[in-house]
C-alpha positions in Angstrom: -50.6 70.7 -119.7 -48.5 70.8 -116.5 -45.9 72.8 -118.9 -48.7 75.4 -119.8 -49.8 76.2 -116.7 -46.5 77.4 -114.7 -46.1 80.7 -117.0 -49.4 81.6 -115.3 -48.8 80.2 -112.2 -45.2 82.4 -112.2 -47.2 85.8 -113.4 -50.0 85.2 -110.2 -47.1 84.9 -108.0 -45.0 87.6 -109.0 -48.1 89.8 -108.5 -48.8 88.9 -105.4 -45.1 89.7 -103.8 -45.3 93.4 -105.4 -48.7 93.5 -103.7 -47.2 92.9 -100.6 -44.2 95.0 -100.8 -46.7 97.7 -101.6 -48.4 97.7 -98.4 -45.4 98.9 -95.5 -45.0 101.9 -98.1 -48.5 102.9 -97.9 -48.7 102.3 -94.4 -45.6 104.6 -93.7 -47.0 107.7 -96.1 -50.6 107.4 -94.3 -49.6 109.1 -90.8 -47.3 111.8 -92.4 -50.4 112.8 -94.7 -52.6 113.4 -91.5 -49.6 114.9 -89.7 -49.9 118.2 -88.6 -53.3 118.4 -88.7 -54.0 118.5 -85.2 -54.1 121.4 -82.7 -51.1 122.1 -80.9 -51.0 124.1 -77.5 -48.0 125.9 -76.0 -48.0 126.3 -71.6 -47.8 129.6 -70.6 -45.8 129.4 -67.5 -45.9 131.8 -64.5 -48.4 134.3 -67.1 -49.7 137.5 -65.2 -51.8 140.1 -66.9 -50.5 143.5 -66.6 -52.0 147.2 -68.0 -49.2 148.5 -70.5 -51.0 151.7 -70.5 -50.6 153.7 -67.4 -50.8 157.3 -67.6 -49.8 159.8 -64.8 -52.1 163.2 -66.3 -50.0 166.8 -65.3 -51.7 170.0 -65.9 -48.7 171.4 -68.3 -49.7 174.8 -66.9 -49.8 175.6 -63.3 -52.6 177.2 -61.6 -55.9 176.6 -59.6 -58.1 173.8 -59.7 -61.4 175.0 -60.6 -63.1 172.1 -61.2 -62.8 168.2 -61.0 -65.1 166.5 -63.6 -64.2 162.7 -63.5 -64.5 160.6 -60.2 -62.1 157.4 -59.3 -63.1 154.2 -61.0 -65.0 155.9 -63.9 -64.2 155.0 -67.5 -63.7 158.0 -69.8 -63.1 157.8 -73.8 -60.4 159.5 -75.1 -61.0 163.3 -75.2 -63.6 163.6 -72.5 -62.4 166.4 -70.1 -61.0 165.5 -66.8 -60.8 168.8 -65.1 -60.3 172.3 -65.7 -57.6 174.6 -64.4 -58.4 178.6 -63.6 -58.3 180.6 -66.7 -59.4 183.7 -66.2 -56.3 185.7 -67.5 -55.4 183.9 -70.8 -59.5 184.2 -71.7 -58.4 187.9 -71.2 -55.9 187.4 -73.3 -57.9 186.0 -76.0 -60.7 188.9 -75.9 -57.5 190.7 -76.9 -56.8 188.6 -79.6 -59.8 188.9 -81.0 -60.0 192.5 -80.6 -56.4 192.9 -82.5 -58.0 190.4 -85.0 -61.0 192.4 -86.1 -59.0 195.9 -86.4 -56.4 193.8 -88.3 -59.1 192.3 -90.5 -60.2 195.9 -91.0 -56.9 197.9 -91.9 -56.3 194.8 -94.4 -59.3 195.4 -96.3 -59.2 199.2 -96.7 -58.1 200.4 -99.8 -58.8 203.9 -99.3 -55.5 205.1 -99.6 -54.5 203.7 -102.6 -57.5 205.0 -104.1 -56.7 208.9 -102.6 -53.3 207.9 -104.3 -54.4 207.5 -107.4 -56.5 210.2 -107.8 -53.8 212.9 -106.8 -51.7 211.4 -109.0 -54.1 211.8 -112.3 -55.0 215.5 -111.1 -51.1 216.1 -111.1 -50.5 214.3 -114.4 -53.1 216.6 -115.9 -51.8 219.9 -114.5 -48.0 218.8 -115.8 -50.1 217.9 -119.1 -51.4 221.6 -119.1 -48.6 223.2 -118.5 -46.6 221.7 -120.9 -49.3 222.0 -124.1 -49.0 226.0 -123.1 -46.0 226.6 -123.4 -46.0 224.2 -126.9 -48.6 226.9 -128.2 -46.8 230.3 -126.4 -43.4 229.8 -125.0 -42.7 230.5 -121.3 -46.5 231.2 -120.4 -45.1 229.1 -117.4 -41.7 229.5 -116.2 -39.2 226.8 -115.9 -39.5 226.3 -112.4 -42.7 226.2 -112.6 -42.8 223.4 -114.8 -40.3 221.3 -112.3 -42.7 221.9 -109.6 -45.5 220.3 -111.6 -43.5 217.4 -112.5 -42.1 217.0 -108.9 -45.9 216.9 -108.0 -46.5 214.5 -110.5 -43.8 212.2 -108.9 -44.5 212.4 -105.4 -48.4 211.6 -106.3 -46.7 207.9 -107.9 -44.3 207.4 -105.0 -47.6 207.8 -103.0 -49.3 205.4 -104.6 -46.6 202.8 -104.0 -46.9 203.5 -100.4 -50.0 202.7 -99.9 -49.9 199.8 -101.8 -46.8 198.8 -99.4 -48.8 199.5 -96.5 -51.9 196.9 -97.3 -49.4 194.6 -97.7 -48.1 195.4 -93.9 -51.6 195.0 -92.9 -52.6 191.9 -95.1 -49.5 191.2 -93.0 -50.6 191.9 -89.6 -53.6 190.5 -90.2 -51.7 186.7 -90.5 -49.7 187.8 -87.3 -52.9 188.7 -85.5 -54.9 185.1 -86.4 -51.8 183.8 -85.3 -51.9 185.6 -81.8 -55.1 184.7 -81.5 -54.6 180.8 -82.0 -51.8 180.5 -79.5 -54.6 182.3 -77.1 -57.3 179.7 -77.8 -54.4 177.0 -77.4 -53.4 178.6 -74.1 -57.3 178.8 -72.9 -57.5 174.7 -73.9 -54.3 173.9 -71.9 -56.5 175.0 -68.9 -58.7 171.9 -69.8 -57.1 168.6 -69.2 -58.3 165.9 -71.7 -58.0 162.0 -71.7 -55.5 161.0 -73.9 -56.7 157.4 -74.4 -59.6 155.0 -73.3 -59.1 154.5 -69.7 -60.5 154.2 -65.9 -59.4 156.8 -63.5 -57.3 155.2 -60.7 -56.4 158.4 -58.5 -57.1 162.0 -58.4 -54.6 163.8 -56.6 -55.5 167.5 -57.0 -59.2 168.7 -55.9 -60.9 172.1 -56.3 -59.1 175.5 -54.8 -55.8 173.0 -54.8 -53.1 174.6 -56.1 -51.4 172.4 -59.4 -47.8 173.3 -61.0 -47.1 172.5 -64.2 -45.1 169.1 -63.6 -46.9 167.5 -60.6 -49.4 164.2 -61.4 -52.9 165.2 -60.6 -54.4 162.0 -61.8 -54.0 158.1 -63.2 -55.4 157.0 -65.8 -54.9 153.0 -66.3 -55.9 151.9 -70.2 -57.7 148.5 -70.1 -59.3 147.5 -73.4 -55.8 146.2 -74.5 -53.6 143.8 -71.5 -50.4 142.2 -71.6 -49.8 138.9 -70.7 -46.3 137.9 -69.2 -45.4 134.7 -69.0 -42.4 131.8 -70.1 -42.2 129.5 -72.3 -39.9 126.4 -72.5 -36.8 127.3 -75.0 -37.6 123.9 -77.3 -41.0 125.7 -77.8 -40.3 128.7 -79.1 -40.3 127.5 -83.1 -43.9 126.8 -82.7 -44.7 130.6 -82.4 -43.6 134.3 -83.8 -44.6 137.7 -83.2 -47.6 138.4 -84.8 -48.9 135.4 -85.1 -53.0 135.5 -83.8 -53.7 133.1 -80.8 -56.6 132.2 -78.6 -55.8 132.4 -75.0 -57.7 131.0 -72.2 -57.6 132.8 -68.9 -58.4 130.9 -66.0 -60.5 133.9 -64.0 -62.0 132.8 -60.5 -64.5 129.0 -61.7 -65.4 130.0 -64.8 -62.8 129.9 -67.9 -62.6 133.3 -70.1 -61.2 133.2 -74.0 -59.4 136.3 -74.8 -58.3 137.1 -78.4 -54.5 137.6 -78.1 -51.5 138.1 -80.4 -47.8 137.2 -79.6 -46.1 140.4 -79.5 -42.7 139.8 -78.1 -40.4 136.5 -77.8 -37.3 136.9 -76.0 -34.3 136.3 -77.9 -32.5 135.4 -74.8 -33.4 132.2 -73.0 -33.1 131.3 -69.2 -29.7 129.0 -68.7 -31.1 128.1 -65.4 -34.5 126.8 -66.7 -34.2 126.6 -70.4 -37.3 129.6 -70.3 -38.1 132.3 -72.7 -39.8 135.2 -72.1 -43.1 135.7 -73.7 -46.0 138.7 -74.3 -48.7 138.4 -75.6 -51.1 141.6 -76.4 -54.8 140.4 -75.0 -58.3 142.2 -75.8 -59.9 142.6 -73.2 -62.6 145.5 -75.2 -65.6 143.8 -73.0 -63.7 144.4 -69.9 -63.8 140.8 -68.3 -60.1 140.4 -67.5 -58.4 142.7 -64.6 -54.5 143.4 -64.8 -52.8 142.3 -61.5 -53.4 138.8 -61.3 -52.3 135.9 -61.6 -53.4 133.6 -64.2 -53.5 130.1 -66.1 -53.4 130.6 -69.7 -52.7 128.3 -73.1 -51.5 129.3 -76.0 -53.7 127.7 -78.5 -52.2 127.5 -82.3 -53.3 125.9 -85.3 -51.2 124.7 -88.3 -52.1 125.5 -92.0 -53.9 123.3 -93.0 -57.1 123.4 -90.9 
């Protein structure tokens, strides 16, 4: 009996040591399965917001201020005019354009010539034609000389027609050179009105009307806001858990109340501080509803996530 028993008694007990060898294994996998599945957040140290877009507006043509459209602290869109400069003789310039224009539009459509052309040159043709059948039916009824004359006629008339055809081709000609005269007038007229080149608020206006502006000189400031950089550090030992590129949530610290921004790492230093073991860091922020203001200092976070959430 006693001898029957112990093979089951050895099988129960060699079960219950791999059972318990089991269970360190499983506890060891069970925290790298969850790893990495929690937020991590990178300190932005020292982070200011800055305006990467700011835009001193010359003239590119000197003259008088005639009129100043935009006022300081107004936002304009890109292409909205900002002010004008006198133009009163490139418009004169352009009425001559367009004057030039419609003659040359006019000499390249007239064919009038080349139709004179060809009609001398049949009535020529046919009196060479005459002249020649006579004297097949009565010899000399026109004299040789006579008969040279014709045929010189007959070859000037076809010389002629060539002509005129050369000279619609001048004036089909002209006609490209005058459309072209008259688009470096119109662009010489819109030089005289200054356009924003971007989204923006106007910071300073230094020309006003009857103020004379040379080409060079800044007459105002724009300062682009929908799109800030953030400029901060980061620790060195940081800088594998982010890249360029990569989307981030930042959290700007603006007076009591917190503000989330949508940013995006744009630059990492490849150069680190040997001082303080820092890296520089930018980050481009939206800031399209205008909440943030460059020029101050901030607290911020870089907030990342890893794959697998």
């Amino acid at each position: 009996m006693h001898s029957r028993c112990y093979p089951i008694y050895c099988l129960a007990l060699l079960w219950a040591m791999l059972f318990v060898a089991a269970q360190p294994m499983h506890a060891q996998l069970t925290p790298s399965a969850n790893s990495g599945s929690e937020g991590k957040s990178v300190t932005i140290k020292t982070p200011i917001l800055k305006a990467p877009q700011i835009i001193s507006i010359a003239t590119g043509v000197p003259g008088i201020v005639e009129k100043v459209i935009v006022r300081e602290g107004m936002v304009v869109n890109a292409g909205d005019t900002l002010l004008r400069i006198r133009d009163d003789e490139v418009r004169m310039s352009l009425q001559q354009a367009e004057l030039s224009l419609e003659l040359a539009e006019l000499k390249a459509s007239r064919d009038v010539e080349i139709r004179l052309a060809e009609k001398s040159s049949e009535v020529a043709e046919q009196e060479l034609k005459r002249a020649l059948l006579a004297n097949s039916i009565a010899a000399d009824t026109y004299p040789p000389n006579e008969i040279d004359r014709y045929r010189l006629v007959f070859e000037r008339s076809k010389l002629e027609i060539e002509r005129a055809k050369l000279d619609q081709v001048s004036a089909k000609l002209g006609l490209r050179l005058a459309v072209a005269e008259k688009e470096q007038a119109e662009l010489q007229v819109a030089k005289h009105t200054i356009k924003s080149p971007i989204r923006a608020t106007v910071v300073s206006i230094d020309r006003q009307v009857g103020e004379w502006a040379d080409s060079v000189t800044k007459v105002l400031e724009l300062i682009g806001v929908d799109q800030l950089r953030l400029e901060g550090f980061i620790d060195a030992s940081e800088v594998a858990q982010v890249a360029v590129g990569m989307p981030a949530k930042v959290r700007v610290l603006v007076g009591k109340e917190p503000t989330e921004a949508v940013g995006k790492v744009s630059f990492i230093s490849p150069i680190a501080n040997p001082v303080n073991g820092q890296v520089r860091i930018f980050l481009d922020v939206d800031n399209s509803t205008g909440e943030l203001r460059p020029g101050v200092n901030v607290t911020a976070e870089l907030i990342h996530r890893s794959a697998q959430e």
